[in-house]
C-alpha positions as CSV (number, residue, x, y, z in Angstrom):
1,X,-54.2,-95.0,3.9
2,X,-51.6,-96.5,1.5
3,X,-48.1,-96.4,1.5
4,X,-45.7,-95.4,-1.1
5,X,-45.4,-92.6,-3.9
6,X,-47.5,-91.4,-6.6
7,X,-46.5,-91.5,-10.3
8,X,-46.5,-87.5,-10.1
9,X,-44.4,-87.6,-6.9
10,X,-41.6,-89.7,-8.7
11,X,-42.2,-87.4,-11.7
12,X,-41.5,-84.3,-10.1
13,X,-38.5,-86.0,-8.1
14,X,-37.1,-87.1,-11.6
15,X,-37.3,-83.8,-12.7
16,X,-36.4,-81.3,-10.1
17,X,-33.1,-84.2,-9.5
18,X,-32.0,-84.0,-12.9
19,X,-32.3,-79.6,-12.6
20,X,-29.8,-80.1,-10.1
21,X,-27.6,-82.6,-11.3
22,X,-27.5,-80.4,-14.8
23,X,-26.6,-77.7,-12.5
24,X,-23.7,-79.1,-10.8
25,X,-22.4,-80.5,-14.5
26,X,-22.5,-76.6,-15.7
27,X,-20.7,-75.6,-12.9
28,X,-17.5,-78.0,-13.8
29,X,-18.0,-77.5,-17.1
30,X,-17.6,-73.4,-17.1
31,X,-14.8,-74.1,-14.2
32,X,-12.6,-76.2,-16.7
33,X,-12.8,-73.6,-19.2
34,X,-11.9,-71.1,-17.3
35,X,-8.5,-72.8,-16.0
36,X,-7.8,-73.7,-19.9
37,X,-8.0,-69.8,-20.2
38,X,-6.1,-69.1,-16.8
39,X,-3.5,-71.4,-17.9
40,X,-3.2,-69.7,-21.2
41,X,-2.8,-66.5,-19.9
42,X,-0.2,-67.5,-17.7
43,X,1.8,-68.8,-20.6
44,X,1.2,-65.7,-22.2
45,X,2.5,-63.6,-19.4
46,X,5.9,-65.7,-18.9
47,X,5.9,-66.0,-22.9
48,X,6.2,-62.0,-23.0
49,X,8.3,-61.8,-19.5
50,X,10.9,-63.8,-21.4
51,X,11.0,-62.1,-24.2
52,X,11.5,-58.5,-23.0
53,X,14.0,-59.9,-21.0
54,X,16.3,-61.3,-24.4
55,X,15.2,-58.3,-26.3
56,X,16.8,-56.1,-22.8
57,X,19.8,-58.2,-23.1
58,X,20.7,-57.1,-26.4
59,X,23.5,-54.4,-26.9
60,X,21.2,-50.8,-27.4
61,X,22.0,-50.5,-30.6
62,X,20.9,-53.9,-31.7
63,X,17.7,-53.4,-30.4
64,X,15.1,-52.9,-32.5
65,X,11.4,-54.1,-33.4
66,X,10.3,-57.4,-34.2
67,X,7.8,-58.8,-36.9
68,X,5.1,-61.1,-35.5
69,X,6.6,-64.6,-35.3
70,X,5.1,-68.1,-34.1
71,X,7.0,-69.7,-31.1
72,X,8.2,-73.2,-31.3
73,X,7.8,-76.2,-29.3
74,X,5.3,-77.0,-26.8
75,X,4.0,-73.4,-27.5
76,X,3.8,-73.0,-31.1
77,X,-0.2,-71.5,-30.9
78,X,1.7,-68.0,-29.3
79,X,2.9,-65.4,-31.2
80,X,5.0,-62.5,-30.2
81,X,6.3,-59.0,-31.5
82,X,8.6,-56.7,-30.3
83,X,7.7,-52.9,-30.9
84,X,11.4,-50.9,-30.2
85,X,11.0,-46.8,-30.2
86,X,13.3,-44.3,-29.0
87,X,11.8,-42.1,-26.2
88,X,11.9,-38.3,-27.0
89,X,13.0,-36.0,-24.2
90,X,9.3,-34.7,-23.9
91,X,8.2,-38.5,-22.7
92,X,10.7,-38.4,-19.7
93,X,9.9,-36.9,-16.9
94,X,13.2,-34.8,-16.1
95,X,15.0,-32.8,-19.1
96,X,17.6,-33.8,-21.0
97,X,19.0,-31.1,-23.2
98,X,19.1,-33.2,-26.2
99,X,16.4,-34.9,-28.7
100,X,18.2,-37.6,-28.0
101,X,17.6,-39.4,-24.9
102,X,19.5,-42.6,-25.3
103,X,16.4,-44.2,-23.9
104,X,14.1,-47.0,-26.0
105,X,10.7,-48.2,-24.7
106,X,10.2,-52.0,-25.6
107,X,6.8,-53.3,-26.1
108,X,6.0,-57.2,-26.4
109,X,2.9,-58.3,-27.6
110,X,2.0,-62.0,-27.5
111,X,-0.6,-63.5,-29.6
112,X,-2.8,-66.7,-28.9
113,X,-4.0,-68.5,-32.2
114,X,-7.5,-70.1,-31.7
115,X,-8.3,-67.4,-28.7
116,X,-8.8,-63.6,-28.4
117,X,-6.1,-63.7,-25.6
118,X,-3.3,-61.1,-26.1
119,X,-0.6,-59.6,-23.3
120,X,1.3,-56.3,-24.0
121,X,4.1,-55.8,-21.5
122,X,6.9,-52.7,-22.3
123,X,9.7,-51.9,-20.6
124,X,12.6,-48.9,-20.6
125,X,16.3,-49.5,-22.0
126,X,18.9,-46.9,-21.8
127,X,22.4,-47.2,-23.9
128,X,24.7,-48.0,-21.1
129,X,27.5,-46.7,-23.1
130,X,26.4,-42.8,-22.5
């Protein structure tokens, strides 16, 4: 009886190595492209977090809605709008006598050039000054 491998045997251990070794490849391959998209929409989120929170700061009757608009910087492929309405006393959930409530919901959108990511958070202001 001889000793050693076949040409088939090597064959077949070529093969079903390089399955494998493709495999693993694939597996860090979809892994970095998920943490490019991850990271994205973590931008995204802190993007629109900040944003609510400059649009909130502003007196209530400065506030008011926002055209799309490209951020600067390191993040200039994000885009965000602000979308300011007044809340009508039928949207609250207690009564307030009036049509006017003194209330505005604000809703940030950001925008991701390049990717179909988008974030929408909102928020409630109410005129301080009532």
């Amino acid at each position: 009886m001889k000793k050693g491998f076949t040409l088939i045997e090597m064959v077949m251990t070529i093969v079903i190595g390089s399955i494998a070794v493709y495999s693993v490849i694939m597996i860090f391959v979809n892994t970095t492209s998920r943490n490019a998209q991850v990271d994205n929409l973590s931008i995204a989120v802190n993007l629109a977090s900040s944003k609510i929170e400059q649009v909130s700061n502003k007196e209530y009757l400065n506030i008011s809605s926002e055209a799309l608009t490209a951020f600067t910087g390191q993040f200039t492929n994000f885009s965000s709008q602000v979308l300011a309405t007044n809340v009508s006393s039928t949207e609250l959930d207690t009564s307030t006598g009036t049509s006017e409530t003194g209330y505005k919901k604000i809703t940030v959108f950001i925008l991701t050039s390049g990717s179909a990511l988008s974030i929408e958070v909102s928020a409630m202001v109410t005129d301080a000054s009532n």
